[in-house]
N, C-alpha and C positions, 0 to 999 in steps of 0.2 A: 353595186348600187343598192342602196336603202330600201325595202321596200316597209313601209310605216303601216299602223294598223290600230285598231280603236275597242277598246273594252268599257263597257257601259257598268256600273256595278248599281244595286238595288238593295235592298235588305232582303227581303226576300219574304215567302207566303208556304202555308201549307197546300199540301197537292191539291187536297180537296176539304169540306170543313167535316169530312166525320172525324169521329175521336181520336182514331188510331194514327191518323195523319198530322190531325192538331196534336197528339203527345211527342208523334216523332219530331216534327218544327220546334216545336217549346222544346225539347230536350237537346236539339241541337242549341237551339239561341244558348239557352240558359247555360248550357254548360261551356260558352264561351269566356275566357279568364278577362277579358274586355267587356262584359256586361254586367257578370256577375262575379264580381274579383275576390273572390277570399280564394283559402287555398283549398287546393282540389280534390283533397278529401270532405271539407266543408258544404265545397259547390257539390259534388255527390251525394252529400247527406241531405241537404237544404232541396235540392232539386229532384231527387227519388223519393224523400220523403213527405216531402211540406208541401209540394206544390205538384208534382205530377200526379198525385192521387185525386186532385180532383179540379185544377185549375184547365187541363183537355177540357173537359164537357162544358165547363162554363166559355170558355174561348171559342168552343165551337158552334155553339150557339149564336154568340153573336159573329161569326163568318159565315153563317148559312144567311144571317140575316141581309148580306152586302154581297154576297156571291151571284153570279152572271153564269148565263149561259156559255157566254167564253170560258168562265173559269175567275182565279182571284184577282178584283181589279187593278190589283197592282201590277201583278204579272204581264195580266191582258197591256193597260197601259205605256209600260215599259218596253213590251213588245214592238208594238205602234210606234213609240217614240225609236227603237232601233232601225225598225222594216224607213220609217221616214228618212233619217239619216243617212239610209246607208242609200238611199234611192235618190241623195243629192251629192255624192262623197264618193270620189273614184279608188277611194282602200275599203278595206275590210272591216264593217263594224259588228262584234259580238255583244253579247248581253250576258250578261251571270248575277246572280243573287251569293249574296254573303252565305246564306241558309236556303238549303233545298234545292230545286232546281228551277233555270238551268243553271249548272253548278258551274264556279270556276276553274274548276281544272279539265271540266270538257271544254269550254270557253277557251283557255291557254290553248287547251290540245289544236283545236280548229285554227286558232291565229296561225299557231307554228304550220300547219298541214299547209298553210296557204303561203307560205315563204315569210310571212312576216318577223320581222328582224328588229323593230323598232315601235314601241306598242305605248300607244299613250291613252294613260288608262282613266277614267273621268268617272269620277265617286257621284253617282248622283245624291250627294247630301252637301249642303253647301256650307254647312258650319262644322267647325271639326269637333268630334268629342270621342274621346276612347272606345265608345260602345256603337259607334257608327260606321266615322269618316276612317279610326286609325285601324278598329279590324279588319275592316275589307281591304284597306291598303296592306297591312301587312299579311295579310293571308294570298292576296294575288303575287306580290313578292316571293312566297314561300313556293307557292306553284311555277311561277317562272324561273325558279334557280332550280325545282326540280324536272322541271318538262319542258321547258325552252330554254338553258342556261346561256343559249347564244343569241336571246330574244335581250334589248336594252328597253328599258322601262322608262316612263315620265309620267310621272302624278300631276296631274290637276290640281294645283292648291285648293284650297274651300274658296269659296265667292262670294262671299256672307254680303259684301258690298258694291261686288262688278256690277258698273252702269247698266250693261246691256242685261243682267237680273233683275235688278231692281224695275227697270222697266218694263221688263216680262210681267213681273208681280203687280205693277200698277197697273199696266195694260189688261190684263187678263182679270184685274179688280175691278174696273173703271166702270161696267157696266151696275154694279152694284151699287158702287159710292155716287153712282147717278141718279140714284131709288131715292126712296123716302126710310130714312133709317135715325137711329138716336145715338148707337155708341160701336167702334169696332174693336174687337177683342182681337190681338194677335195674341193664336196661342202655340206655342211651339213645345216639341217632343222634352219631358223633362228628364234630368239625369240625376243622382244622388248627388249633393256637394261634396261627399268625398272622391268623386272620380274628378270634378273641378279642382281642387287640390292637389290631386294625383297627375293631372296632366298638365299643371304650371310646370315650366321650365327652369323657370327662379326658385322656386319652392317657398316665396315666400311674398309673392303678392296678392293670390285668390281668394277671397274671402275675409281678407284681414280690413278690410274697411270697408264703409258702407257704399261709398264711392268708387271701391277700386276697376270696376270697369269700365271707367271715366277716364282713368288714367293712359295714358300710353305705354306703352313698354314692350317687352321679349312677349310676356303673358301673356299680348295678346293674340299670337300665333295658335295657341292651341287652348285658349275659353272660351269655351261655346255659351256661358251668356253673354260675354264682352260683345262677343261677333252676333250674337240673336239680336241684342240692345242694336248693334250698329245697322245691322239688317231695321229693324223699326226704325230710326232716327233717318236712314234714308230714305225708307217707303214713305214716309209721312213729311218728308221736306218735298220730292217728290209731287205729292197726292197734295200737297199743301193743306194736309188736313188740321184743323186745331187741337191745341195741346189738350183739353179740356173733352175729348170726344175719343179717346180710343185710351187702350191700356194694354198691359203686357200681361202674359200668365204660360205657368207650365203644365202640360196633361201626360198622362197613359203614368205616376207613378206606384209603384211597386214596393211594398214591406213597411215596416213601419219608422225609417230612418230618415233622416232630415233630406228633400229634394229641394231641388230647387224653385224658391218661390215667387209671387205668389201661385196658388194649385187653381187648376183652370175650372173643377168643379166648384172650390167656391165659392172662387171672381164671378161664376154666373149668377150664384144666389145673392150676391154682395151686390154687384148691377141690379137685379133686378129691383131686390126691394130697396134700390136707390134710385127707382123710375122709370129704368129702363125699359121701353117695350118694343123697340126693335130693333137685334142686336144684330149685328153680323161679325162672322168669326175667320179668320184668313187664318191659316196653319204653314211659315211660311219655309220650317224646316223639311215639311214634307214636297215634293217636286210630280210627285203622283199619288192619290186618292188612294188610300186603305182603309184598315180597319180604324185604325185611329180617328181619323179626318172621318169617315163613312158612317162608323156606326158609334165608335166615342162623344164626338161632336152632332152632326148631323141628327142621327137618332135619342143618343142617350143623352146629349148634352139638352137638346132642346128638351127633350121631358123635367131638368133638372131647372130649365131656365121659367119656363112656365109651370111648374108647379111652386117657384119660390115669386111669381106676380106676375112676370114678364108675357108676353103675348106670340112675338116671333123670332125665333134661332135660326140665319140662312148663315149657311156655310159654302164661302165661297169656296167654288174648284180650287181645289191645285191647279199647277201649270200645264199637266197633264200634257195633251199637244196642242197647247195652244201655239199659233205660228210665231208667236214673236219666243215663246221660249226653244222652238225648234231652230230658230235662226239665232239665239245666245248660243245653242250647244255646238249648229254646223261653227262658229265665230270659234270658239274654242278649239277645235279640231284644226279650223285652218291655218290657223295662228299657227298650231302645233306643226303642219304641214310644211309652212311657207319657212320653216328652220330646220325643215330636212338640206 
């Protein structure tokens, strides 16, 4: 008999925000060939030289600034959204970060310890992009062939558009968009356009037109802004918000190569001194509250927003545990459950 089991995946946080914990974090990310894809003598030279020397101290500063007496909010979060699930769910739910801990292959280790045979493992990122969705997939893959190899696997597609998300995100917005506000910024995690590129399947629809994520196609299984776009077009049919009152933008980018645009730092200055004074900001790639959402947005972005005119930056929560996204995720499980 089957017994089925559940892995949560997260990106993941430094133990703690001093230096030496923010260098080991960043050295794990960065030298992942999914984030930072040259080859890996390159990624060695770029990441011991150009960036470890002194991007720790600055990264850790702003993690002291969002850090909790629990510990990192993402962690903490993530936590909670597991301890909840698994407090509704008669299998087995673990939790693992891509980076750091709890790591995934203590995570595999514990499923297998508990009989689990059949493990359906749910990316918490809802849009796929190679530096997310596709390495935590393939790295839990890599741990279950080598420490459970009698464990069968089933990935959670991305959800960029499932009903019961989008609802989450409206529900969990709704008190905001209830306020008195002028313009909402969706801004979501940006990635280089050569990893869009790199992760078309056709090899030759991303970026080749200005429309092409209008388009339908194979492409658009693994473009994450085709799926961020679709995510907006159904929050906002949804929200029934007007076309004329919110907009799109990408943050947290890195080096000096083309990301995806437009950049969320300077959509805020571009609002503002086009009127705007009370903005709010939904970040809808993110599922729980970090550094990014926390102290990017939240702290750094409103200094940015009010210093170029503007008056107010709220940044709505992530979904964090809000109950209606805890009841998208048990949905997903039991779906997964009800085809044992």
């Amino acid at each position: 008999m089957t017994r089925p089991g559940v892995l949560l995946v997260n990106l993941g946080s430094p133990a703690s925000p001093s230096v030496p914990d923010v260098r080991r974090y960043l050295r794990e990310f960065l030298m992942d060939g999914r984030v930072l894809d040259a080859p890996w003598p390159v990624r060695l030279a770029v990441v011991h030289l150009s960036i470890l020397p002194r991007r720790p101290r600055e990264s850790a500063e702003a993690y002291r600034k969002i850090w909790t007496p629990e510990g990192s909010p993402l962690i903490v979060t993530s936590r909670r959204v597991q301890q909840a699930l698994q407090a509704r769910l008669p299998v087995p739910v673990e939790l693992a970060m891509r980076y750091q801990t709890p790591s995934i292959p203590e995570a595999v280790r514990r499923l297998g310890q508990q009989g689990v045979d059949h493990c359906l493992l749910l990316p918490l990122f809802p849009h796929y992009a190679m530096s997310s969705y596709e390495t935590a997939v393939v790295r839990v893959e890599r741990e279950v062939a080598r420490r459970a190899p009698q464990m069968r696997l089933t990935v959670q597609p991305p959800y960029f558009e499932d009903p019961d998300y989008i609802a989450a995100l409206v529900e969990s917005a709704r008190p905001y968009l209830a306020g008195a506000w002028d313009h909402l910024l969706f801004s979501f995690h940006g990635i280089p356009e050569r990893h869009l590129r790199k992760s078309d399947p056709t090899g030759a629809h991303c970026l080749r037109a200005p429309d092409c994520c209008a388009e339908p196609g194979l492409a658009l299984s693994r473009c994450y802004r085709a799926q961020c776009l679709r995510t907006v077009a159904a929050f906002t049919r949804a929200a029934a918000l007007p076309q004329d009152r919110w907009s799109v933008a990408f943050q947290s980018r890195l080096g000096r190569e083309p990301w995806l645009q437009p950049y969320t730092d300077q959509e805020l200055i571009r609002l503002a001194r086009a009127g705007v004074r009370r903005l709010l900001v939904l970040c809808p790639a993110f599922v729980s509250d970090c550094l990014e959402t926390l102290e990017e947005i939240r702290l750094r972005g409103a200094e940015t927003f009010r210093a170029a005119g503007g008056e107010t930056l709220t940044q709505i929560p992530c979904l964090n545990e809000h109950p209606r996204w805890l009841a998208t995720l048990e949905g997903m499980i039991r779906r997964f459950l009800d085809n044992q």
